[in-house]
N, C-alpha and C positions, 0 to 999 in steps of 0.2 A: 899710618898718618898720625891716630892718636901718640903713638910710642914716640915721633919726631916733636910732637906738640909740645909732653911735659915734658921732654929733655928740653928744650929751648925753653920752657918756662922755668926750671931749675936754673938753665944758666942763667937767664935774666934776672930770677931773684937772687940770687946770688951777686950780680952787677948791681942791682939794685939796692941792696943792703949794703955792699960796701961804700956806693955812691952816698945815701941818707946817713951812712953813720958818720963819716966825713962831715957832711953837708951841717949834719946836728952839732958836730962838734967844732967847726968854724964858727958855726951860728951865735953857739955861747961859751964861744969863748974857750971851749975845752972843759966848761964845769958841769955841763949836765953827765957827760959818762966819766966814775972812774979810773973806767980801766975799758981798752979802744977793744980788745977780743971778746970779752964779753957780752959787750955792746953791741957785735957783728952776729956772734950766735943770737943774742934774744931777740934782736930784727929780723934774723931769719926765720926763725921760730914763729915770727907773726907775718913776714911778708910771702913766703913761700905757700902757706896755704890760700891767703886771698886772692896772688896770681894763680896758683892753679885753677881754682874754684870759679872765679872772676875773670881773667884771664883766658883762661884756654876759650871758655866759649864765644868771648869777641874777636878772639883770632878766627874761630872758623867762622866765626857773621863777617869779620871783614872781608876773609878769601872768598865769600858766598858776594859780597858785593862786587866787588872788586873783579869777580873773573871776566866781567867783558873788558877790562881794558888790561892795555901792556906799557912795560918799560915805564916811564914818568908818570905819566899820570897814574896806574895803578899805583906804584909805591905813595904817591903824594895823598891819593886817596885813602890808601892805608894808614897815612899817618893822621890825617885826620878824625877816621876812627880811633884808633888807638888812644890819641891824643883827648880827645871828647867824651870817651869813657872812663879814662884816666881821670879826670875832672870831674866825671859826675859818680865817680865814686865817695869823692869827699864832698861832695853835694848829698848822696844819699844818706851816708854816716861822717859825719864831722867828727871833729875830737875836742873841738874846742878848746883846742891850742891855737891861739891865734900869733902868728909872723909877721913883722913887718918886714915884708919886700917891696921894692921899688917905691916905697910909700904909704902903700896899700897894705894893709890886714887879712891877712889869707891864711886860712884854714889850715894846718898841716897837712890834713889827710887829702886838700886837694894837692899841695904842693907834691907831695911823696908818688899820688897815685896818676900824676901831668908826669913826671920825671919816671915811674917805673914803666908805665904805657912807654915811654919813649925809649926808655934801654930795652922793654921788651920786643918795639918794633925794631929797631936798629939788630937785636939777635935774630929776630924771625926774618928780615931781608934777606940778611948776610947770610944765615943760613939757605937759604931759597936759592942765592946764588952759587953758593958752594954745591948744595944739591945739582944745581942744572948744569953744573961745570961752565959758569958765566962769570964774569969779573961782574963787580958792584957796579966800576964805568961802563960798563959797558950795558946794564941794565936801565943805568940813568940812563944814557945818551938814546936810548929806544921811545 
């Protein structure tokens, strides 16, 4: 179980690092990195260790929550965890890079660790149902 855990958090950082380096480089404009490969590795180099570390252990609190229910509502449950520690990651350590999204001034490190939480649950679903030989609709629709 642990061995399926940090494969799916490798993938996810991995999604996740190419989504933020993207994201950073729409943000400004293309001038904060100069050069898009390098900027892939040194996120990953930082984002890979705080989802394993960080990470993996909310995956197993959330399956630990989450096992009384099925199909919808577990995932949605799921995502809420996910989602909420995602957040209070950059609640706990900020960076103090402040973004303006939607209006609002937000933290990078919550932005980054709301968006990784969520390609991490999106890999740990998907895998779940691949594991159980389930299509993903067919997990909603339960």
């Amino acid at each position: 179980m642990l061995y399926e855990k940090v494969i799916r958090a490798l993938v996810a950082s991995f999604f996740s690092t190419l989504f933020m380096t993207i994201f950073m480089n729409l943000y400004y404009e293309g001038n904060i990195f100069f050069n898009f490969l390098p900027a892939i590795f040194g996120l990953f180099m930082w984002f890979t260790p705080i989802i394993l570390i960080y990470g993996i252990p909310i995956t197993i609190l959330s399956e630990f929550i989450t096992k009384r229910f099925i199909g919808m509502k577990r995932m949605l449950l799921a995502l809420v965890i996910y989602m909420l520690f995602g957040m209070v990651f950059g609640v706990l350590l900020p960076s103090n890079i402040e973004l303006k999204i939607i209006g609002a001034d937000t933290d990078l490190f919550v932005i980054a660790g709301t968006i990784s939480a969520f390609i991490f649950w999106i890999v740990d679903e998907y895998s779940k149902c691949r594991y159980r030989r389930n299509s993903f609709k067919s997990t909603l629709l339960n």
